[in-house]
C-alpha positions as CSV (number, residue, x, y, z in Angstrom):
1,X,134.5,86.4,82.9
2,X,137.3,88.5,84.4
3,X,139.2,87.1,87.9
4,X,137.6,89.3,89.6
5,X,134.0,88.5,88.7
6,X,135.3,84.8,89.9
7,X,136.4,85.4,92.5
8,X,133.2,87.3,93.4
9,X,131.0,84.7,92.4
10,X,132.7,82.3,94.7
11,X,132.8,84.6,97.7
12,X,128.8,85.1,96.9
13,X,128.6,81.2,96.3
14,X,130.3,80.7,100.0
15,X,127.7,83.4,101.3
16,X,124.7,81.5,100.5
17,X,125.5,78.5,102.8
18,X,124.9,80.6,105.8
19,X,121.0,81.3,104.7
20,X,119.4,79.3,107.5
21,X,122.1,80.5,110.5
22,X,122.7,84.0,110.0
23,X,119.7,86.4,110.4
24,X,119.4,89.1,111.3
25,X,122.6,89.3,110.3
26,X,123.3,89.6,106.4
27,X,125.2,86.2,104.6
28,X,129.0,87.0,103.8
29,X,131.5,85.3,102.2
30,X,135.1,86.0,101.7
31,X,137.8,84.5,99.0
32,X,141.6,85.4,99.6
33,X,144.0,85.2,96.6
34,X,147.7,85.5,96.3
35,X,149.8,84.9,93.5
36,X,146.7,83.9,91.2
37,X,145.7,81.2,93.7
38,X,143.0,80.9,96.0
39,X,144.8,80.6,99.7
40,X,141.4,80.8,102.0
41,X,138.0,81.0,101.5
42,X,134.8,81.3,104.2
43,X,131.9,82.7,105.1
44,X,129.8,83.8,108.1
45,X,128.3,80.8,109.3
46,X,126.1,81.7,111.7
47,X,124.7,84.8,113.9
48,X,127.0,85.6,116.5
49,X,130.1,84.4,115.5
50,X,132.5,85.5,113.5
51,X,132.4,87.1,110.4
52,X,133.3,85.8,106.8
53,X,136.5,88.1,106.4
54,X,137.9,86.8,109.9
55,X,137.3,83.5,109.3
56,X,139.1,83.6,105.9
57,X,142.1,85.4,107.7
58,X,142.3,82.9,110.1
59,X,143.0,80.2,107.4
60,X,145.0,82.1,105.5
61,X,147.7,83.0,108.5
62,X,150.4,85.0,107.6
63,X,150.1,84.1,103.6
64,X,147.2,86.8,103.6
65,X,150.1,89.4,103.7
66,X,150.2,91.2,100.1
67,X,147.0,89.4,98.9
68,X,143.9,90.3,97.5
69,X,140.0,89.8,99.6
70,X,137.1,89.0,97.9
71,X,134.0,90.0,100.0
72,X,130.8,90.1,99.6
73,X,129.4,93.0,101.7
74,X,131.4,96.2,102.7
75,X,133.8,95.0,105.8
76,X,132.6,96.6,109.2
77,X,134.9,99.1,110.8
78,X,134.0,100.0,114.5
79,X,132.2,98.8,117.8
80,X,128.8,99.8,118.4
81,X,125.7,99.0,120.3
82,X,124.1,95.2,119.6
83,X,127.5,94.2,117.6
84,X,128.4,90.7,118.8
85,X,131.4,90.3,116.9
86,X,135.2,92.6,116.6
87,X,135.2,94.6,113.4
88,X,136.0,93.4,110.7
89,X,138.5,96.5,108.7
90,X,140.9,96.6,111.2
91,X,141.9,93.1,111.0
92,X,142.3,93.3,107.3
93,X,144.7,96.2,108.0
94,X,146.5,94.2,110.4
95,X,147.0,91.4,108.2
96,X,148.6,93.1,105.3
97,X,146.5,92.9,102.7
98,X,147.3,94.5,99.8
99,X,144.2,94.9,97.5
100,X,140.4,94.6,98.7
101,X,137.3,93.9,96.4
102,X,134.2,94.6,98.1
103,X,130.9,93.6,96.4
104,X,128.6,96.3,97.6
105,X,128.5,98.7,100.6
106,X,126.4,98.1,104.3
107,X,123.8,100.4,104.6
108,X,124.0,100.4,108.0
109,X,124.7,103.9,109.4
110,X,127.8,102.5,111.4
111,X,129.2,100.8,108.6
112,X,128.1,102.6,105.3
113,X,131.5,103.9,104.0
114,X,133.5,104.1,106.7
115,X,135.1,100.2,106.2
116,X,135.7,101.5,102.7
117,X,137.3,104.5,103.6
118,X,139.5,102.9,107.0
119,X,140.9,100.2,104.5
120,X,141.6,103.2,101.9
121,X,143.3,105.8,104.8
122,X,145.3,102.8,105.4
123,X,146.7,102.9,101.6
124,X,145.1,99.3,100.5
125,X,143.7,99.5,97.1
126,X,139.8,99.0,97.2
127,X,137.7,98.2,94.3
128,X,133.7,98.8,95.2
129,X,131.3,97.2,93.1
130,X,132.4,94.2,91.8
131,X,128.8,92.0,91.1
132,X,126.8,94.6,93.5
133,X,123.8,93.7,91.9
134,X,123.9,90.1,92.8
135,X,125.2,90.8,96.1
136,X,122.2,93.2,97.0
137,X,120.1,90.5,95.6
138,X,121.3,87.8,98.4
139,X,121.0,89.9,101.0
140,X,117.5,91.7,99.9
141,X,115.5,91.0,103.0
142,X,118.7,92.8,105.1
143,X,118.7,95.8,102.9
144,X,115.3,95.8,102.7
145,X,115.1,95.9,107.1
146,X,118.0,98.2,107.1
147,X,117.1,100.7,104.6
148,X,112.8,100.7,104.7
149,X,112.6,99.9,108.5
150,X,110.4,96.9,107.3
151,X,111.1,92.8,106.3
152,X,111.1,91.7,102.9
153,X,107.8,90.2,102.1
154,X,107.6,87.5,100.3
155,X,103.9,85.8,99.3
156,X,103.5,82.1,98.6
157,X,101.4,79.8,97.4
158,X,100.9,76.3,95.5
159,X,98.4,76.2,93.5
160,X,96.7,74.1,90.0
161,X,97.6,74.7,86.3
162,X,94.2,76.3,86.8
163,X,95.2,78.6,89.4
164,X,93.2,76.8,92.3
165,X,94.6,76.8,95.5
166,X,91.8,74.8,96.9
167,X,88.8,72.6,95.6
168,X,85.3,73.7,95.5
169,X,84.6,71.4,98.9
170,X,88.5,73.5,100.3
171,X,90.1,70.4,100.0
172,X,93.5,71.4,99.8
173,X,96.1,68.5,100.7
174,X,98.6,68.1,99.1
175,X,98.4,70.5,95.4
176,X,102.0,70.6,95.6
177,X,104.8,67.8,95.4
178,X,106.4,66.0,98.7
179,X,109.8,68.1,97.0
180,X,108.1,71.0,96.7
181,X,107.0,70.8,100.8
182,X,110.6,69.9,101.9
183,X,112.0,73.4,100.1
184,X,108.9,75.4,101.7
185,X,109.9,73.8,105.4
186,X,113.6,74.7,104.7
187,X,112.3,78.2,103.2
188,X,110.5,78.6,106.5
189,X,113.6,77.5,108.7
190,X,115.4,81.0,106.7
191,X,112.5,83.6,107.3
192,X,112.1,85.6,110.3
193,X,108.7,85.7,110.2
194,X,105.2,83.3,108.4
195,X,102.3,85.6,108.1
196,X,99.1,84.3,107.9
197,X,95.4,85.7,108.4
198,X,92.8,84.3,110.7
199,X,91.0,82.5,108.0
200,X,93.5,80.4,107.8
201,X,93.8,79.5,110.6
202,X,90.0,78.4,111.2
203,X,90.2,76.3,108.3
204,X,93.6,74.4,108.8
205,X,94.1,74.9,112.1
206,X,98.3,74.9,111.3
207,X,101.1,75.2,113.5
208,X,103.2,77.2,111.0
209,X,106.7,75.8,112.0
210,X,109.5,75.0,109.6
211,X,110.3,70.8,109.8
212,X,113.3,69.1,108.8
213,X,116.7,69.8,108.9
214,X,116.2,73.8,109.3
215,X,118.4,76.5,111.0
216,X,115.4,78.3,113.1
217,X,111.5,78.4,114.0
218,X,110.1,81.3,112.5
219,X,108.2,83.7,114.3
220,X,104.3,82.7,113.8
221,X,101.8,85.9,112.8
222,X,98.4,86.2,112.4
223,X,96.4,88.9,111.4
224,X,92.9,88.9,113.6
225,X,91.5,91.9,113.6
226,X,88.5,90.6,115.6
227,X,90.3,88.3,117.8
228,X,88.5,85.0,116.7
229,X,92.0,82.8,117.8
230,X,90.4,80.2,119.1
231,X,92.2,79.0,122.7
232,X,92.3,75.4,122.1
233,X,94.6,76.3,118.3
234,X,97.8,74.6,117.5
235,X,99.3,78.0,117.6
236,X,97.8,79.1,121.0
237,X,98.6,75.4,122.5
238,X,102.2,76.0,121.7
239,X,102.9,79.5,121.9
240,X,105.2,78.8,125.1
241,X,107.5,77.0,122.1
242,X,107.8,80.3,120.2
243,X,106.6,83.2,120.0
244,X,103.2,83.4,118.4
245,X,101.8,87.4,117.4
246,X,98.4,88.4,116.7
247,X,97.7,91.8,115.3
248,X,94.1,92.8,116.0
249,X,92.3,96.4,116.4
250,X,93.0,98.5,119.2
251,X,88.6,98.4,119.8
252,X,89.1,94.2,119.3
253,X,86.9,92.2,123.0
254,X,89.2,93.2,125.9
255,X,88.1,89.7,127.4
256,X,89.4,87.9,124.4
257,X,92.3,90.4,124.8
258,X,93.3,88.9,128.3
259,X,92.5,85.0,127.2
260,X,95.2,85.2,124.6
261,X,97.6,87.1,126.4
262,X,97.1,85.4,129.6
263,X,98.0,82.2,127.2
264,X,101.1,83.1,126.2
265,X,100.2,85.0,122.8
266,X,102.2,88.4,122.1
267,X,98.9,90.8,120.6
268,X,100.0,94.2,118.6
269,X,96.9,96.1,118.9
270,X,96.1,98.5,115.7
271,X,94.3,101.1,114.8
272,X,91.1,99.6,112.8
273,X,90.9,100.9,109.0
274,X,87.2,101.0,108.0
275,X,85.0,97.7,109.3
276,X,87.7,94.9,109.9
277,X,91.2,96.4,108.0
278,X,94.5,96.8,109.6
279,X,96.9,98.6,107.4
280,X,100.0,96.5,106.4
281,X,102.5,99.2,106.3
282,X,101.9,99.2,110.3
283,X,102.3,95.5,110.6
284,X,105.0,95.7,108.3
285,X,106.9,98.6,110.8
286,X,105.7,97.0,113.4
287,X,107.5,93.4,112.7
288,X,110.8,95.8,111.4
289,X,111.2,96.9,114.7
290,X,111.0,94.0,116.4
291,X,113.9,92.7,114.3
292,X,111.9,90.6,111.6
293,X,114.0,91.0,108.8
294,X,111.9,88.5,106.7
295,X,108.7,87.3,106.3
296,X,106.2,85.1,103.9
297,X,102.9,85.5,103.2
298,X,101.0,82.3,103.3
299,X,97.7,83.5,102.6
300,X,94.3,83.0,102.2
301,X,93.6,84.8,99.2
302,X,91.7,88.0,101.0
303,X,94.7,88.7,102.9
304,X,97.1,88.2,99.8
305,X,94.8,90.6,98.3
306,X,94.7,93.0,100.6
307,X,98.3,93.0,100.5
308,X,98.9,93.8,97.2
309,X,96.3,96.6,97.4
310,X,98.4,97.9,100.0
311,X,102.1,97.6,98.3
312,X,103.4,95.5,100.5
313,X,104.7,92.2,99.0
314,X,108.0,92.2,97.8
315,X,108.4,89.4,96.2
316,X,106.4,85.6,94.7
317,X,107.3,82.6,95.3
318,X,104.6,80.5,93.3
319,X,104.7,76.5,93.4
320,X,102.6,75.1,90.5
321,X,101.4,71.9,90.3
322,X,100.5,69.3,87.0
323,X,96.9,69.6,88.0
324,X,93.5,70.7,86.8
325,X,90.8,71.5,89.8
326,X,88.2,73.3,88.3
327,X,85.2,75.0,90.0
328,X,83.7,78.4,89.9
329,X,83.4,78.5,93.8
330,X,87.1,76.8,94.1
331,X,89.5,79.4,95.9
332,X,92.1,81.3,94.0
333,X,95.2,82.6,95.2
334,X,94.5,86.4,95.0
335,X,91.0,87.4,95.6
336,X,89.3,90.8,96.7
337,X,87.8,93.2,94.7
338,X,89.9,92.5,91.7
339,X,92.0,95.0,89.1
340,X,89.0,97.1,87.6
341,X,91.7,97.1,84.2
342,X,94.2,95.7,82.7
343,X,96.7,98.8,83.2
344,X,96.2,98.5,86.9
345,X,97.4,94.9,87.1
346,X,100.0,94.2,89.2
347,X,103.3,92.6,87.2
348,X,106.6,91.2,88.1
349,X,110.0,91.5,86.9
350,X,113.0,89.2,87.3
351,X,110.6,86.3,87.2
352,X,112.3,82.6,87.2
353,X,111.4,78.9,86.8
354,X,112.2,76.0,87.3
355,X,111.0,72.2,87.6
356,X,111.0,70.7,91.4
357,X,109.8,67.2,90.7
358,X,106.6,67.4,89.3
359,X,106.1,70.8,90.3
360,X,107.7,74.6,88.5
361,X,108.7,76.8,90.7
362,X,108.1,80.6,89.7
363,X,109.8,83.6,91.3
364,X,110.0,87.0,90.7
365,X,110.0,90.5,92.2
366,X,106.8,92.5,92.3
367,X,106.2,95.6,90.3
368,X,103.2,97.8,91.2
369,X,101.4,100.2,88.3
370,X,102.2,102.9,89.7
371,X,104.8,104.8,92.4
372,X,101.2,106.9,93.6
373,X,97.7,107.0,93.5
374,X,94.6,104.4,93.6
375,X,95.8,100.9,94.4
376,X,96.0,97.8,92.0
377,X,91.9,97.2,92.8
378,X,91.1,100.6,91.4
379,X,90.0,102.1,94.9
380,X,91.9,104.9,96.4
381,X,93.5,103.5,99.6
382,X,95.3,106.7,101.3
383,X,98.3,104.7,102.2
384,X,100.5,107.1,102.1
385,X,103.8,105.8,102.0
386,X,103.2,102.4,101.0
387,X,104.7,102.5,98.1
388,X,107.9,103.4,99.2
């Protein structure tokens, strides 16, 4: 591996401990070298406050002068509206630096190329690209907001050897491990957003928050189209301690419209699509421009379905557990309508695993049959867009 690549995977390496704090913001991290010795290294530690590249100046001092910046993410270069923090190329001009490796560039329309193009105008030697993959990889769900308008979406469940995510009777506590639990409460604690449909809710009656040590609450959604959130739910209860959204259709009881809000709830209204559909893409926009970056999908099945139909998860997150339930009726993961053919499955690429206690852990990206036409059930779905 070359010094750069190193150096690289350190600054990425420093990135990742500002998961839980950061958001919306994208994780950073910055390594300064000089003389074939690391002199600083930091990262953006949490949403607000200053960014990886400052904070690695400001241990550095005046040694920065001549040495070479390993960053993660392009350096930003100007003032603009919502920024909370002084750009970031100017002080790397100020210090001296000689040489500047950046990972991969913003995407964000005041950033993209012009931090790259302030240090070059400044005569500082920039190298672009250096692990870019890896660095779009950390910061997917940032790209993914910034570039689509839309949070990465990532669907997860625990389920049995057998793929049962339930027993016949819908007993479901606990499939997976206590470890396994702990990493889903921290997961939740990094997401923007836990999606879940109304189902759901009926049955478990959860309170969707992230416990532990965790660096936020989540925002809490349900999709409703009928409004059936019952008043006396966890979630209503404490939707004065976050924010708790319901997307139902626009032609959903105006009286039950009233009770929620009047109770603290935030309700998205929707067009309906067919009997009791809402289309994804719109809650997907919807949530991206409300500054959800992030989101997992925590089922049931028919809206995990549903989802895939419609293109819109991301990404799987899959705890499996040493256990056989059985059962014809028992509940599976993904359920709808069902591929009508093998070449319309949906597959994933990228996929991982690993053991968490008792438990394996797979992950993976998703990868749809097709960039057009009918949906992974078979049915044409006119979504448009979707896909994109």
């Amino acid at each position: 591996m070359s010094d750069d690549r190193r150096h690289m995977w350190r600054a990425l390496e420093l990135a990742r401990r500002g998961r839980p704090y950061v958001a919306p913001n994208p994780m950073c991290g910055a390594v300064i070298v000089k003389d074939g010795k690391v002199i600083a290294e930091a990262c953006h530690e949490a949403y607000g406050e200053p960014h990886a590249e400052a904070n690695a100046l400001r241990v550095a001092g005046a040694n920065a002068r001549g040495a070479t910046m390993y960053v993660t993410l392009e350096p930003c270069c100007e003032v603009y509206e919502g920024k909370k923090t002084p750009p970031c190329a100017p002080a790397l001009v100020e210090a001296g630096l000689k040489r500047v490796v950046v990972a991969v560039e913003d995407p964000h329309n005041n950033v993209r190329g012009k931090g790259v193009k302030m240090l070059h105008d400044a005569g500082m030697e920039v190298e672009l690209g250096i692990c870019r993959d890896e660095a779009r990889e950390l910061n997917a769900a940032y790209f993914s907001h910034v570039e689509r308008g839309r949070p990465l979406v990532i669907a997860k469940w625990a389920m049995t050897l057998d793929g049962k995510i339930a027993t016949r009777t819908g007993d479901a506590r606990w499939i997976s491990s206590e470890q396994s639990r702990a990493e889903s409460h921290y997961d939740r604690g990094c997401t923007g957003a836990i999606i879940v449909g109304i189902g759901t809710v009926l049955v478990d009656d959860p309170e969707l928050t992230a416990r532990g040590d965790v660096g936020r609450q989540p925002v809490r959604v349900v999709i409703d189209t009928e409004l059936k959130l019952p008043l006396e739910s966890k979630l209503v209860q404490s939707a004065d301690q976050g924010p708790v959204f319901v997307y139902a259709a626009d032609d959903s009881s105006e009286e039950r419209q009233r009770a929620l809000e009047d109770a603290g709830v935030y309700l998205i209204l929707l067009p309906r699509q067919g009997k009791s559909h809402l289309r994804w893409m719109e809650i997907c926009t919807d949530l991206g421009e409300r500054g959800v970056n992030s989101a997992l999908l925590e089922g049931g099945g028919s809206l995990v379905a549903s989802a895939f139909q419609e293109r819109a998860i991301d990404r799987v997150k899959i705890y499996v557990a040493p256990k056989v339930f059985g059962g014809e009726n028992a509940k599976s993961p993904v359920e709808g309508p069902g591929v009508p053919d093998v070449s319309r499955a949906v597959t994933f690429a990228r996929l991982t695993s690993r053991a968490l206690g008792p438990d394996i852990v797979i992950e993976g990206n998703v990868v749809y049959p097709s960039e057009d036409g009918p949906s992974p059930s078979g049915y044409w779905s006119g979504y448009g867009n979707a896909a994109k």
